[in-house]
SEFIZA-3560 file (N, C-alpha, C; in Angstrom, 3 decimals):
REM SEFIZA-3560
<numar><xx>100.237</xx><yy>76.127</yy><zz>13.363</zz><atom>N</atom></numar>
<numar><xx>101.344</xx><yy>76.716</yy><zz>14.077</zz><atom>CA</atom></numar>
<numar><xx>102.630</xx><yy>76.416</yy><zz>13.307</zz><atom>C</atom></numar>
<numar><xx>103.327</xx><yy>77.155</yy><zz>13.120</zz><atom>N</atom></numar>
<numar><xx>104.639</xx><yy>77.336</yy><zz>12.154</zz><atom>CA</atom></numar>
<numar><xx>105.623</xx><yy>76.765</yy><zz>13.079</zz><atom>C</atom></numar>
<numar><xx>106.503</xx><yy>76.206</yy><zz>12.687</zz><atom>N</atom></numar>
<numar><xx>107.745</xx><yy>75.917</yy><zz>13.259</zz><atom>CA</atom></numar>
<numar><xx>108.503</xx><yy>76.701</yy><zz>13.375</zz><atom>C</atom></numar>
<numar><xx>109.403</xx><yy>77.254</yy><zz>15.158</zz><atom>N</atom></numar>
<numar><xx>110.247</xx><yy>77.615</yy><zz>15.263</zz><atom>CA</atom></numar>
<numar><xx>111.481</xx><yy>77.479</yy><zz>14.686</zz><atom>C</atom></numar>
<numar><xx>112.231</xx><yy>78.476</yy><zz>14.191</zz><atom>N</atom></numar>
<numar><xx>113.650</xx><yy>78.572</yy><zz>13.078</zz><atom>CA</atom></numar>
<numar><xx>114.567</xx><yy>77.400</yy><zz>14.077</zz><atom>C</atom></numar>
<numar><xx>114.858</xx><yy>77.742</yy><zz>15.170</zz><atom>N</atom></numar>
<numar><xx>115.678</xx><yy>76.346</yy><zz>15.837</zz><atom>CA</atom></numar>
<numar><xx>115.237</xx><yy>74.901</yy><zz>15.640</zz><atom>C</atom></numar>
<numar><xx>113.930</xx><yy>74.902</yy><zz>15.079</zz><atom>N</atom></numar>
<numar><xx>113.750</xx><yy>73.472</yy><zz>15.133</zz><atom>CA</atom></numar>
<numar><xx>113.500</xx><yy>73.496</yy><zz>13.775</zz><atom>C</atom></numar>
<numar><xx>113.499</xx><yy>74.087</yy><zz>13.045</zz><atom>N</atom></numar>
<numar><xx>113.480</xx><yy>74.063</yy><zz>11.618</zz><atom>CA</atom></numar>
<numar><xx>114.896</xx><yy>73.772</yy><zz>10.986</zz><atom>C</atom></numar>
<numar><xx>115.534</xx><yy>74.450</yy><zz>11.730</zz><atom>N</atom></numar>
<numar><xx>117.046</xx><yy>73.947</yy><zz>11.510</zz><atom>CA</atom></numar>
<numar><xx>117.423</xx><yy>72.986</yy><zz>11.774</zz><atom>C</atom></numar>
<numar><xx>117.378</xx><yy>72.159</yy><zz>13.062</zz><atom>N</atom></numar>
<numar><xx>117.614</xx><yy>71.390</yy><zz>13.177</zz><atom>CA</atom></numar>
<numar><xx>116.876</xx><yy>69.850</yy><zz>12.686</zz><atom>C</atom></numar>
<numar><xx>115.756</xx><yy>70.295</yy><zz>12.473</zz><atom>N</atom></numar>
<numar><xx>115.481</xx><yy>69.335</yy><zz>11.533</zz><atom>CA</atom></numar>
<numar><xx>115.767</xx><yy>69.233</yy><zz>10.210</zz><atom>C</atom></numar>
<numar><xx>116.313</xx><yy>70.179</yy><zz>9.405</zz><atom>N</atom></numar>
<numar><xx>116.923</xx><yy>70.123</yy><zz>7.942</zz><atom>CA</atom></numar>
<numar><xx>118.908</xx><yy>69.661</yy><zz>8.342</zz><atom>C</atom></numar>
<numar><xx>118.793</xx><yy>69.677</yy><zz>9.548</zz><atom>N</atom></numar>
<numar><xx>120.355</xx><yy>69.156</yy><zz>9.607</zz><atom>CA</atom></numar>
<numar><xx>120.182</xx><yy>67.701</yy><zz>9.760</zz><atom>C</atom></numar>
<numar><xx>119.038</xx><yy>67.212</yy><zz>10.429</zz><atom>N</atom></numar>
<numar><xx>119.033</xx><yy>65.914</yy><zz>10.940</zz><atom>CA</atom></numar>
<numar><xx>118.005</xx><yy>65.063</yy><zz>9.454</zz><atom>C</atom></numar>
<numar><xx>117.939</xx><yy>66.047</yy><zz>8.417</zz><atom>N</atom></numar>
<numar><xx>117.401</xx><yy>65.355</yy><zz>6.993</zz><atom>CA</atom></numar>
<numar><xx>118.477</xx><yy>64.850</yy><zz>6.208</zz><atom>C</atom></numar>
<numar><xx>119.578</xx><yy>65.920</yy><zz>6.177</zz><atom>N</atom></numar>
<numar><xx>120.624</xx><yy>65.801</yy><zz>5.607</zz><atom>CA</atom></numar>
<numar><xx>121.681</xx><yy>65.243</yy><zz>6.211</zz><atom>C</atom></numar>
<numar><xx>121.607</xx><yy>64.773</yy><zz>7.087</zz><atom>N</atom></numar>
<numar><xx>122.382</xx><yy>63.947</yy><zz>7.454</zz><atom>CA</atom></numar>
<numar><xx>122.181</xx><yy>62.298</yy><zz>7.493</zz><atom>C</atom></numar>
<numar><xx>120.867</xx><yy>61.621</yy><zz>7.257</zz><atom>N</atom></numar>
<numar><xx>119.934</xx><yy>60.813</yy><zz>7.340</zz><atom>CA</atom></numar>
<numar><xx>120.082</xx><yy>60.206</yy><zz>5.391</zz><atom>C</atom></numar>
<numar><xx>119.677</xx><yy>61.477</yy><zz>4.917</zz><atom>N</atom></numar>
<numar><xx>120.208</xx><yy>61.201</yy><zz>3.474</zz><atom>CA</atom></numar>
<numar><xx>121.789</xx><yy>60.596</yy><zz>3.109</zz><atom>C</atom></numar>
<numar><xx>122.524</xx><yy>61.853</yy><zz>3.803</zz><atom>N</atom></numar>
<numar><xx>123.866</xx><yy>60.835</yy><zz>3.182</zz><atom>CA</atom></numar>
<numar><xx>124.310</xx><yy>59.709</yy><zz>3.973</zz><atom>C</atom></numar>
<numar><xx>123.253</xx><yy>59.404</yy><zz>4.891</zz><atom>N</atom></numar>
<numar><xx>123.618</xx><yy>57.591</yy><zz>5.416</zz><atom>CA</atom></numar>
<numar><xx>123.054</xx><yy>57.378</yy><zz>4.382</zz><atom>C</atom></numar>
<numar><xx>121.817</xx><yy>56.898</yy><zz>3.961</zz><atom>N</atom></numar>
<numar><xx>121.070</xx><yy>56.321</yy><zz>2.723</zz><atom>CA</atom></numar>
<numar><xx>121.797</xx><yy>56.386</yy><zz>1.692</zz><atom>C</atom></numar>
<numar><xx>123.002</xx><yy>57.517</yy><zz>1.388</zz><atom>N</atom></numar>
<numar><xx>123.596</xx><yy>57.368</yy><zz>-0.042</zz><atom>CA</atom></numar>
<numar><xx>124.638</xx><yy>56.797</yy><zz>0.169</zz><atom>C</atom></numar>
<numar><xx>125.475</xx><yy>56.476</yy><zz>1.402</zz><atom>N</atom></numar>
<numar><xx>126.488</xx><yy>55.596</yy><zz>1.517</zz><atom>CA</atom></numar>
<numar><xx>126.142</xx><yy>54.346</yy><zz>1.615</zz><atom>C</atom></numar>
<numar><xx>125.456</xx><yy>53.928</yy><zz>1.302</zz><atom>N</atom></numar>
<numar><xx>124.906</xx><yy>52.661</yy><zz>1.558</zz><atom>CA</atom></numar>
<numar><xx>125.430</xx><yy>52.083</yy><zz>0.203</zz><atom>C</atom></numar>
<numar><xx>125.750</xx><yy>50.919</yy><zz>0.330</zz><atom>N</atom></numar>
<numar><xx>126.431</xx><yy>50.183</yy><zz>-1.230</zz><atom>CA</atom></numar>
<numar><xx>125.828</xx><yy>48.743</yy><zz>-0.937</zz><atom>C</atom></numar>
<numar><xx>124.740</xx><yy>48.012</yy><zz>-2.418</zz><atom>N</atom></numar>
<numar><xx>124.290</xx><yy>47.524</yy><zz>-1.725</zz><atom>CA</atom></numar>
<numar><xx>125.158</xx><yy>46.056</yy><zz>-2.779</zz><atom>C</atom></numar>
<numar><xx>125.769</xx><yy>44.839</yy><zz>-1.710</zz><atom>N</atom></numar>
<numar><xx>126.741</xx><yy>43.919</yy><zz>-2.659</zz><atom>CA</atom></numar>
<numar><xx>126.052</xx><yy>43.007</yy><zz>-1.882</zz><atom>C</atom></numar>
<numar><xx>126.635</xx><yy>41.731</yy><zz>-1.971</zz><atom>N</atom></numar>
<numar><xx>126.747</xx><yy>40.149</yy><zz>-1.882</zz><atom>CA</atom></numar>
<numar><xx>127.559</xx><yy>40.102</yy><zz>-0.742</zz><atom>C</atom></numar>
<numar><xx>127.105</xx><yy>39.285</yy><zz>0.025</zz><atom>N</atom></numar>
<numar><xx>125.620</xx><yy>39.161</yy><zz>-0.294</zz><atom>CA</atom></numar>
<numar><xx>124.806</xx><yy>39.686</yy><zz>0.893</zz><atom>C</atom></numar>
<numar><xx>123.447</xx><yy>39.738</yy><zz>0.120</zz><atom>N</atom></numar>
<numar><xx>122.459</xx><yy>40.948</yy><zz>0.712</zz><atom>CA</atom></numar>
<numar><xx>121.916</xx><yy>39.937</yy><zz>1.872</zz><atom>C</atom></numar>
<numar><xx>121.236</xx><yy>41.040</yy><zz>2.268</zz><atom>N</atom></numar>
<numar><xx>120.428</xx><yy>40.846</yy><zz>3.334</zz><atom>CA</atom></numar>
<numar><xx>118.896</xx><yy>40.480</yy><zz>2.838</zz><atom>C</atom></numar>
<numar><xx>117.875</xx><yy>40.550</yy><zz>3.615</zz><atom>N</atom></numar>
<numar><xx>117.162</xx><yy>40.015</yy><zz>2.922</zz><atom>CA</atom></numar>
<numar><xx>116.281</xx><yy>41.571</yy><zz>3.415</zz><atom>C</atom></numar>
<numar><xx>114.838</xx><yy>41.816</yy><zz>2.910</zz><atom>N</atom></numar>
<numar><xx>114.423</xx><yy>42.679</yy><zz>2.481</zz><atom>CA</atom></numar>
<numar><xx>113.547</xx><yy>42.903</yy><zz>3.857</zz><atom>C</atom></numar>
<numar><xx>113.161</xx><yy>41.926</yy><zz>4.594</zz><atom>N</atom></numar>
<numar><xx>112.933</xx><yy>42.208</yy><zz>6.177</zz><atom>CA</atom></numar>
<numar><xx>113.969</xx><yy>42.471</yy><zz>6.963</zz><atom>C</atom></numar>
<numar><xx>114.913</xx><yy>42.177</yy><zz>6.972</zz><atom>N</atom></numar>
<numar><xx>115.531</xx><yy>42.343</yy><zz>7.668</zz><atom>CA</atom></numar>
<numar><xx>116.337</xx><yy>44.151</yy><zz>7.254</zz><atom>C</atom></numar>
<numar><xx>116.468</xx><yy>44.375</yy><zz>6.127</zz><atom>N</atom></numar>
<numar><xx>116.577</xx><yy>46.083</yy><zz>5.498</zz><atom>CA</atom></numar>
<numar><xx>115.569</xx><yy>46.916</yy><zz>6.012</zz><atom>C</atom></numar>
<numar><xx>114.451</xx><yy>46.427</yy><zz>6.448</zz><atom>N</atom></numar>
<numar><xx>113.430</xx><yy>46.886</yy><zz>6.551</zz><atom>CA</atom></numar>
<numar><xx>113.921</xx><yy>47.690</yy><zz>8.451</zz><atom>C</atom></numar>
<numar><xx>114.196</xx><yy>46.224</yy><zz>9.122</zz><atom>N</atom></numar>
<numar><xx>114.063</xx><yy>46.747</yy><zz>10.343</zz><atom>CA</atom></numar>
<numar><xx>115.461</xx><yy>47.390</yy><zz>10.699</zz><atom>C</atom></numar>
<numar><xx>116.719</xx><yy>47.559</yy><zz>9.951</zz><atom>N</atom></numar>
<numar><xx>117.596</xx><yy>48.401</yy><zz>9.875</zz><atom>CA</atom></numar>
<numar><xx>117.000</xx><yy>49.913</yy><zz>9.660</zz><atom>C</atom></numar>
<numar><xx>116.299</xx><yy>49.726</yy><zz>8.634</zz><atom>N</atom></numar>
<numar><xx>116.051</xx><yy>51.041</yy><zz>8.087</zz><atom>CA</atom></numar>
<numar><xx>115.631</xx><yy>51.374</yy><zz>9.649</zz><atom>C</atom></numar>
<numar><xx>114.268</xx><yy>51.103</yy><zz>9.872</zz><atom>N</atom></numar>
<numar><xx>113.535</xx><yy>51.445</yy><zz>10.827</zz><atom>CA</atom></numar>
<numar><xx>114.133</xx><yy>51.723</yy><zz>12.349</zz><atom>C</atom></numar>
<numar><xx>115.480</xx><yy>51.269</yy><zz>12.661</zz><atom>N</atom></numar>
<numar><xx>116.187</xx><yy>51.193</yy><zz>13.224</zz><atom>CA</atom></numar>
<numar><xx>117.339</xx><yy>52.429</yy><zz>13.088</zz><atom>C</atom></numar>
<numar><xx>117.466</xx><yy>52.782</yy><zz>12.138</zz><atom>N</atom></numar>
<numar><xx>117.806</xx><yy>54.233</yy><zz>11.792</zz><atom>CA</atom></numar>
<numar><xx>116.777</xx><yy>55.476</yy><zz>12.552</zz><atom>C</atom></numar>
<numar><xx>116.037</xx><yy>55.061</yy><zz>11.722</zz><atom>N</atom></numar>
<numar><xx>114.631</xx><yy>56.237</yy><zz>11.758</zz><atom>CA</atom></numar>
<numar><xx>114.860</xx><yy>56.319</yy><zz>13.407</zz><atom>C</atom></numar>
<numar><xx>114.274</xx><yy>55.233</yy><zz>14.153</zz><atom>N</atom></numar>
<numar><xx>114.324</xx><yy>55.946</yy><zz>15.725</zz><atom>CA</atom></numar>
<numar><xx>115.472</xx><yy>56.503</yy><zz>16.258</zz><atom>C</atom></numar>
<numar><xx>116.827</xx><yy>55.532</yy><zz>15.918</zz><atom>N</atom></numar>
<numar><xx>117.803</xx><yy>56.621</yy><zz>16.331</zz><atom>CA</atom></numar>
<numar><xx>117.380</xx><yy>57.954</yy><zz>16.238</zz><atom>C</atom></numar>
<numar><xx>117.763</xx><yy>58.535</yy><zz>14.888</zz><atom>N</atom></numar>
<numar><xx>117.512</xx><yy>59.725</yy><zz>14.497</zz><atom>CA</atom></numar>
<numar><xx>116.399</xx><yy>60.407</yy><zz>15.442</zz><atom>C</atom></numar>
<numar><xx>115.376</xx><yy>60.238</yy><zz>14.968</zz><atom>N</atom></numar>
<numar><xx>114.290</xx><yy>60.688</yy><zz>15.682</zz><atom>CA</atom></numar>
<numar><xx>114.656</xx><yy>60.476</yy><zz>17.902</zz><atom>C</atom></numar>
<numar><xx>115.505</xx><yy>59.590</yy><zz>18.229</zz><atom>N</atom></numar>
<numar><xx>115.774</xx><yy>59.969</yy><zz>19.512</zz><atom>CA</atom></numar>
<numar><xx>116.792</xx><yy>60.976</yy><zz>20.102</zz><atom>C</atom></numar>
<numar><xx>117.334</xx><yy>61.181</yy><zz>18.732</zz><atom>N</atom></numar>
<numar><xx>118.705</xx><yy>61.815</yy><zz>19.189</zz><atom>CA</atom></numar>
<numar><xx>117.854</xx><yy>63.009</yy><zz>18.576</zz><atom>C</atom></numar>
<numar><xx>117.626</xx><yy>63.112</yy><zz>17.862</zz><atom>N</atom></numar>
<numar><xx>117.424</xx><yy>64.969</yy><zz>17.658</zz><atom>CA</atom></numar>
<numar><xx>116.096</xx><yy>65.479</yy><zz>18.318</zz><atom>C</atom></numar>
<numar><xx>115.188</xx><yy>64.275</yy><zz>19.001</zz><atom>N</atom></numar>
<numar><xx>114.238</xx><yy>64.766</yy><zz>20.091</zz><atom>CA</atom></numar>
<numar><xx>114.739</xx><yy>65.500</yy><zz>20.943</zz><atom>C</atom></numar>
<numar><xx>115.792</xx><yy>65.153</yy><zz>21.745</zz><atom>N</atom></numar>
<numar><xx>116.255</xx><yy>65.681</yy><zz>22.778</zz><atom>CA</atom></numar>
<numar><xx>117.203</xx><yy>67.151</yy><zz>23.144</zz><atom>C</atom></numar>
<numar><xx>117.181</xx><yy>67.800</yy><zz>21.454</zz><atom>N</atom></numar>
<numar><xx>117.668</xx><yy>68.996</yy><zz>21.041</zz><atom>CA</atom></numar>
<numar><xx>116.633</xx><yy>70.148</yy><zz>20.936</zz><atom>C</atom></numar>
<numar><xx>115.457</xx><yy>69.410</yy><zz>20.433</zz><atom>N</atom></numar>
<numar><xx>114.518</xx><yy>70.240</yy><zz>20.374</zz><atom>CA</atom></numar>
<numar><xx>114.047</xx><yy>71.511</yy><zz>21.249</zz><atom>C</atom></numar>
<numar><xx>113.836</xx><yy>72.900</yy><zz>21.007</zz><atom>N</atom></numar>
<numar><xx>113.027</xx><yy>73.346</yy><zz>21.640</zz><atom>CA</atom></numar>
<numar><xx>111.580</xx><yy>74.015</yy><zz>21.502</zz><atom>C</atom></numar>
<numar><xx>111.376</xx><yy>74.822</yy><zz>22.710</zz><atom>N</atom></numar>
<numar><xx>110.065</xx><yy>75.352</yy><zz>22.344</zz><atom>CA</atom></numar>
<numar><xx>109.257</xx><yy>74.797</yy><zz>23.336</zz><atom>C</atom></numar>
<numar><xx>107.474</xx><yy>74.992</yy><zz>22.946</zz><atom>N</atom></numar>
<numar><xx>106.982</xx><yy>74.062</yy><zz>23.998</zz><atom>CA</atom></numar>
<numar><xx>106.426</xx><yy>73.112</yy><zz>23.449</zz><atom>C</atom></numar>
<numar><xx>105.973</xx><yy>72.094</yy><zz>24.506</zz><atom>N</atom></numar>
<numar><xx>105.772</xx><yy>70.617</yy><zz>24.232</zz><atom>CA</atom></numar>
<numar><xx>104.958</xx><yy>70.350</yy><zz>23.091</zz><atom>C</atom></numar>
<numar><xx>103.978</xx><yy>71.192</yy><zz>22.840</zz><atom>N</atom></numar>
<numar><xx>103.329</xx><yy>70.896</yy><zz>21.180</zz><atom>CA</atom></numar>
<numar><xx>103.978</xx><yy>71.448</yy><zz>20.091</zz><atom>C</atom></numar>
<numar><xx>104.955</xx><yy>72.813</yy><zz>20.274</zz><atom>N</atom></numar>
<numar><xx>105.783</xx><yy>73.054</yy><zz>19.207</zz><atom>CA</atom></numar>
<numar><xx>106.869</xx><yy>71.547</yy><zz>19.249</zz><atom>C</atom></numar>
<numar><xx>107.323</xx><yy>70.616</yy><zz>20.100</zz><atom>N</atom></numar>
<numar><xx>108.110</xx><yy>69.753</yy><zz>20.052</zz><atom>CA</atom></numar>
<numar><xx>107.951</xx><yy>68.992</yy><zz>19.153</zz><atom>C</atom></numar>
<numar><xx>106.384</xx><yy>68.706</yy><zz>19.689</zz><atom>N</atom></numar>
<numar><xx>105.976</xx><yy>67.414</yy><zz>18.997</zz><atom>CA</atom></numar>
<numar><xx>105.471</xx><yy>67.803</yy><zz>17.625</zz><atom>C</atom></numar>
<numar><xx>105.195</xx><yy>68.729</yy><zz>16.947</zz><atom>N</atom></numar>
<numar><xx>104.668</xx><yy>68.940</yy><zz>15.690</zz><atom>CA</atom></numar>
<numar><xx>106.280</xx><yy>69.334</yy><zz>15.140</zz><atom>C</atom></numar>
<numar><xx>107.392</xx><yy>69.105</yy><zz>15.821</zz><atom>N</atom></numar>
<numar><xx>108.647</xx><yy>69.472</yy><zz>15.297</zz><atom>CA</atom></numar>
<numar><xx>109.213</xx><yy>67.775</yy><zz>14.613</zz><atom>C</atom></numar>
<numar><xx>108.638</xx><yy>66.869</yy><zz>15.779</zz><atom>N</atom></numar>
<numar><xx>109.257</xx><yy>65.639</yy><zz>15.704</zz><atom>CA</atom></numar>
<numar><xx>108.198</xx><yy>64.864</yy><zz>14.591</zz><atom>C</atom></numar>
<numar><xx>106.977</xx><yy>65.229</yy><zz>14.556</zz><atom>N</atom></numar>
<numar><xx>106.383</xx><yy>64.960</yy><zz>13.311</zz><atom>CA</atom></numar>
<numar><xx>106.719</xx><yy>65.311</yy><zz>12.249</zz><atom>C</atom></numar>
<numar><xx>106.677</xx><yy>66.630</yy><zz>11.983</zz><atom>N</atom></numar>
<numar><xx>107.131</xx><yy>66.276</yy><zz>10.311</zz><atom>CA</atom></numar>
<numar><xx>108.793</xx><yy>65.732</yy><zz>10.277</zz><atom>C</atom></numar>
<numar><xx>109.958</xx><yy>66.068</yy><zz>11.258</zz><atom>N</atom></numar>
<numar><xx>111.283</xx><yy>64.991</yy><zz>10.945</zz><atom>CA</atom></numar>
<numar><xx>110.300</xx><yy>63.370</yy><zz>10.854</zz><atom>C</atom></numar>
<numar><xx>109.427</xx><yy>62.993</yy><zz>11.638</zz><atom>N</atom></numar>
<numar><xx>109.670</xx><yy>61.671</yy><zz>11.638</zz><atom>CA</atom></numar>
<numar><xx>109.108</xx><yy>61.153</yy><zz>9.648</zz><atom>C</atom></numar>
<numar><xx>107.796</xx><yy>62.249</yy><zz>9.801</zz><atom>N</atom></numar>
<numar><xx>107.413</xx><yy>61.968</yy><zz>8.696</zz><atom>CA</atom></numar>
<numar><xx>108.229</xx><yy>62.095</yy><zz>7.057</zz><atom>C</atom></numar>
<numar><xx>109.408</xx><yy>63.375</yy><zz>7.052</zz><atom>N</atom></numar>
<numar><xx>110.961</xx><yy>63.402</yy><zz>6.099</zz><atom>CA</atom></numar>
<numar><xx>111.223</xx><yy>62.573</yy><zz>6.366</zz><atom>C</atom></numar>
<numar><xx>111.743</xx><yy>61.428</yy><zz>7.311</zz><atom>N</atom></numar>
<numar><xx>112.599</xx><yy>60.326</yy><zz>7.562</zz><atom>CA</atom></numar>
<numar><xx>112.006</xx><yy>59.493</yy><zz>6.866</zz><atom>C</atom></numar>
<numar><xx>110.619</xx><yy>59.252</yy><zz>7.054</zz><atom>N</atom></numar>
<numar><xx>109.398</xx><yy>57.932</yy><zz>6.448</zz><atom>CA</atom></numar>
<numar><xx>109.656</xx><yy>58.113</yy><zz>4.883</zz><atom>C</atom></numar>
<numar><xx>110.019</xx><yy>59.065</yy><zz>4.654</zz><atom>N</atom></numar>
<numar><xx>109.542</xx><yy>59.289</yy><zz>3.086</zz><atom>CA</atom></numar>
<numar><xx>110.485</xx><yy>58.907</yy><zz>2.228</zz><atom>C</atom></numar>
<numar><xx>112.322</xx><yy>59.363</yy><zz>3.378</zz><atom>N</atom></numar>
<numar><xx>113.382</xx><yy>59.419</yy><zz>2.273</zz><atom>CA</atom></numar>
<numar><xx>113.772</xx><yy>57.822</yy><zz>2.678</zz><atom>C</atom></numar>
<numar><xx>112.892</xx><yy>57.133</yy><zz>3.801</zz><atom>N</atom></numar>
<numar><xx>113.273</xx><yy>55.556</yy><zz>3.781</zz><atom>CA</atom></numar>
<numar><xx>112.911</xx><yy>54.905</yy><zz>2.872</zz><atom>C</atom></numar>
<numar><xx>111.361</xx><yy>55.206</yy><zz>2.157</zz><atom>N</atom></numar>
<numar><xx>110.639</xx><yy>54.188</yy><zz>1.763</zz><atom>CA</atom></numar>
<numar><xx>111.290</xx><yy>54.331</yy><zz>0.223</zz><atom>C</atom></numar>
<numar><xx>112.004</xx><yy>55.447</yy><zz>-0.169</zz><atom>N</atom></numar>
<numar><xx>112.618</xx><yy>55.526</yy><zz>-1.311</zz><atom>CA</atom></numar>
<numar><xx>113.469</xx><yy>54.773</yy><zz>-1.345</zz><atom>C</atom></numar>
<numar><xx>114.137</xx><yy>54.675</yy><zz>0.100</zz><atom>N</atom></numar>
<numar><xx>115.769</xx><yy>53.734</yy><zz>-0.334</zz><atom>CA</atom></numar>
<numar><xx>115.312</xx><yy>52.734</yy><zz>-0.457</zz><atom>C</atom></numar>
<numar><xx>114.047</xx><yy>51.985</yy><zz>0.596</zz><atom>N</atom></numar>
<numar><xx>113.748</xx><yy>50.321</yy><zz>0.330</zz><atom>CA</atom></numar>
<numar><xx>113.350</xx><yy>50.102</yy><zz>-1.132</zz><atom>C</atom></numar>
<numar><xx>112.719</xx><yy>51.260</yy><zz>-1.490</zz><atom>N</atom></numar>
<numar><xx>112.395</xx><yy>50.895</yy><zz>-3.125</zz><atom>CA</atom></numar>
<numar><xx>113.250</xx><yy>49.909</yy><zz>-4.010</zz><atom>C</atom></numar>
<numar><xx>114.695</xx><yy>51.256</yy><zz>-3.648</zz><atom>N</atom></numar>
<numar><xx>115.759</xx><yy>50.752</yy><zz>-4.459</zz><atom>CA</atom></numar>
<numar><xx>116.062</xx><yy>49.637</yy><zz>-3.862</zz><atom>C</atom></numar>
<numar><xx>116.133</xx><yy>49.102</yy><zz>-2.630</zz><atom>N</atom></numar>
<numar><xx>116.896</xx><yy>47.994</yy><zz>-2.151</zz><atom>CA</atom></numar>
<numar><xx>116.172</xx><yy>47.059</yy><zz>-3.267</zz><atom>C</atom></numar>
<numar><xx>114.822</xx><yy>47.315</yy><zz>-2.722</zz><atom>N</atom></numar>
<numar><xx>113.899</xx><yy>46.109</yy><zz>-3.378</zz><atom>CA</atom></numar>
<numar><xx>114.198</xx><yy>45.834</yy><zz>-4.970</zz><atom>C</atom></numar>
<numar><xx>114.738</xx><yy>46.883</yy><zz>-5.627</zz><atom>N</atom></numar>
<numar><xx>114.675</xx><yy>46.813</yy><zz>-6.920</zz><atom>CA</atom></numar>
<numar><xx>116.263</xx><yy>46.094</yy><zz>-7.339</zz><atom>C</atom></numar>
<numar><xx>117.330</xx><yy>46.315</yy><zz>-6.155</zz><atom>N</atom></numar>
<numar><xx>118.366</xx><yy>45.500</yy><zz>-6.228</zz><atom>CA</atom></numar>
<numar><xx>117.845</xx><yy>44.405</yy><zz>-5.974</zz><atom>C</atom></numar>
<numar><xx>117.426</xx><yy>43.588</yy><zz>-4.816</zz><atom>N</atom></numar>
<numar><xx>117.020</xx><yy>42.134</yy><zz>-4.970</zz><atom>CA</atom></numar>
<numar><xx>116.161</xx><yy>41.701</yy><zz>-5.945</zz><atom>C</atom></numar>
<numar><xx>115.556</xx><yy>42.718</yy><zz>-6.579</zz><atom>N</atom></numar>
<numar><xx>114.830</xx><yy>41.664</yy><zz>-8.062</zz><atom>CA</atom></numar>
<numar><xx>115.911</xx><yy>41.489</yy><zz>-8.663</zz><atom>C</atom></numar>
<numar><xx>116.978</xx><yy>42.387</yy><zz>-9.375</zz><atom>N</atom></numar>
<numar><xx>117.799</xx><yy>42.470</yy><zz>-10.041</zz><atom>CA</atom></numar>
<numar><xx>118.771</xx><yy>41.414</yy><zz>-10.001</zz><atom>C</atom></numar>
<numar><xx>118.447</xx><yy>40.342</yy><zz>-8.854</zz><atom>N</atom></numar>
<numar><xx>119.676</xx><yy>39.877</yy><zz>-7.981</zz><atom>CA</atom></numar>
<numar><xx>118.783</xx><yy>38.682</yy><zz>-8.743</zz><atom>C</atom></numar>
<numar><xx>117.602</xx><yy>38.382</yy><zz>-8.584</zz><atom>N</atom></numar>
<numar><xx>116.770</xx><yy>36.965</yy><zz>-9.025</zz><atom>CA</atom></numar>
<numar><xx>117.277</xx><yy>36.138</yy><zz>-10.172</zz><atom>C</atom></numar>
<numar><xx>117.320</xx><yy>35.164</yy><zz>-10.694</zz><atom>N</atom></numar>
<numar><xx>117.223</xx><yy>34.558</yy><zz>-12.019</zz><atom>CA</atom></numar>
<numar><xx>116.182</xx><yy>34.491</yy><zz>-12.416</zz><atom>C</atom></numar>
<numar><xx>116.677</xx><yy>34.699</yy><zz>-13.955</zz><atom>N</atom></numar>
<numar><xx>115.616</xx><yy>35.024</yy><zz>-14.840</zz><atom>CA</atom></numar>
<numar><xx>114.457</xx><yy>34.180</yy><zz>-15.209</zz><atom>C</atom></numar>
<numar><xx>113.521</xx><yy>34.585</yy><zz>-14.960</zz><atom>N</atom></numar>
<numar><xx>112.154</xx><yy>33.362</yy><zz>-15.009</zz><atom>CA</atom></numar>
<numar><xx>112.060</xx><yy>32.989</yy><zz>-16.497</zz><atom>C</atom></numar>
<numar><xx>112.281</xx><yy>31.609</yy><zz>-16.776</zz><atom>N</atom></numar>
<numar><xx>112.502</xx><yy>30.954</yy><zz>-18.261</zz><atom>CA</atom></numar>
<numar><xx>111.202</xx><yy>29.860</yy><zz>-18.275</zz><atom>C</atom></numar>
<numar><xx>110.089</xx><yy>30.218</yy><zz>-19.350</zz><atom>N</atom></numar>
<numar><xx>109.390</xx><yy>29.394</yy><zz>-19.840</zz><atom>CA</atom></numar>
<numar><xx>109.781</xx><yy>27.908</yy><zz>-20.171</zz><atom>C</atom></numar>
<numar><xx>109.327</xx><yy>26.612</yy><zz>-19.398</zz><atom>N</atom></numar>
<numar><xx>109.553</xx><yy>25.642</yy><zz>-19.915</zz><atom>CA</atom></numar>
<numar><xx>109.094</xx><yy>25.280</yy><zz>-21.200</zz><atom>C</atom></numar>
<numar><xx>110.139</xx><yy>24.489</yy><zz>-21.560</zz><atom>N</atom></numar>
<numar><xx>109.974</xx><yy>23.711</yy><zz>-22.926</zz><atom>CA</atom></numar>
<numar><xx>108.818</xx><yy>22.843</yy><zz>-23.459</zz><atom>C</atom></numar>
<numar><xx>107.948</xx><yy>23.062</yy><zz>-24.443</zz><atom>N</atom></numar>
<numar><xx>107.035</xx><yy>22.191</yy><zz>-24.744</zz><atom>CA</atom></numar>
<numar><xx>107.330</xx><yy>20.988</yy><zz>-25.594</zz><atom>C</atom></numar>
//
């Protein structure tokens, strides 16, 4: 079953808007730690996903196959940003130095 154009829309508004939180994000000193990014992120995601549930139309299985693939865009463009987070806190480590023999 294809998605209705109203919820197709509104789920490419509620992608792009989700993205440029993720690109305003600046990540400095000092950080958070990488669980705790985690349940921010995730803490995003339901917002999102509660607030644009309640816009939705159609009927209850066009809803829910509406709120699946947003939830599943949301999952995808998160696990990219934790990437990067993650790749800032390595970046953040000192450098592992072989002891002296």
């Amino acid at each position: 079953m294809a998605l209705i154009q109203t919820n197709k829309d509104l789920i490419s508004k509620g992608i792009k808007e989700f993205n440029i939180l993720l690109n305003q994000q600046v990540f400095s000193d000092p950080a958070i730690s990488e669980e705790a990014m985690v349940t921010v992120v995730n803490d995003w995601v339901s917002f999102y996903i509660n607030y644009y549930k309640k816009q939705l139309s159609g009927e209850q299985d066009e809803q829910d196959k509406a709120l699946q693939e947003f939830r599943q865009e949301l999952n995808t463009l998160s696990a990219s940003f934790l990437d990067k987070y993650r790749n800032f806190l390595k970046s953040r480590e000192p450098p592992h130095t072989l002891p002296f023999s």
